[in-house]
ROMARNU-155881 format. One record per residue (C-alpha): residue in one letter; x, y, z. Coordinates in steps of 0.05 Angstrom, whole numbers, plus 5000, padded with zeros to 4 digits. Each point is the difference from the previous one (the first is absolute). Last residue first. Example, Ala and Ser with C-alpha at 12.3 -4.5 7.8 and 13.67 -1.06 7.14 Angstrom:
REM ROMARNU-155881
S527349795143 A497349315013 
REM end
This chain:
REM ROMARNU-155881
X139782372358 X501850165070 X504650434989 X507149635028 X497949354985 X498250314922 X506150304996 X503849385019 X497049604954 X501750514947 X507849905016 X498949345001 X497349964941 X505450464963 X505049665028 X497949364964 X499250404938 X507050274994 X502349275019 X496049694937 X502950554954 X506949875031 X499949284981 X496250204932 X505750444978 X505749535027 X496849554955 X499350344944 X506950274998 X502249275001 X495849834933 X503250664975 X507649875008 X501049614932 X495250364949 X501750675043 X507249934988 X499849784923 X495750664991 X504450375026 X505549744956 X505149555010 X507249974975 X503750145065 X502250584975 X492850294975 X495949674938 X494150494979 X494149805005 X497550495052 X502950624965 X496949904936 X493249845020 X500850635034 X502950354948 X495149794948 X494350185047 X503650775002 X499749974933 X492849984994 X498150435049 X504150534968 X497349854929 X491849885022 X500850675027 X503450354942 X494549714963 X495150345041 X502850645002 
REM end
């Protein structure tokens, strides 16, 4: 059972691997995409990340006015 296991999980890794290397029509990959579009994901990810926790503090702010924390 173990083996059998280690075969399935195995293969599916190949197929993964081989799925996001492989070349589509426009003759990049996956992989191509998020080696050129990543640094710009990051920053869009941080830019919300830093809104998300500026309305977070005000949010708690306001909790605390309205409770008398």
């Amino acid at each position: 059972m173990g083996l059998l296991k280690f075969l399935v999980v195995g293969a599916a890794v190949a197929y993964g691997i081989n799925y996001i290397t492989k070349k589509g029509p426009d003759g990049k990959s996956i992989i191509d995409d998020l080696a050129e579009n990543g640094p710009e994901w990051m920053d869009r990810a941080k830019k919300y990340g830093e809104l998300t926790l500026e309305q977070i503090a005000v949010r708690a702010q306001n909790f605390r006015d309205n409770n008398g924390f």
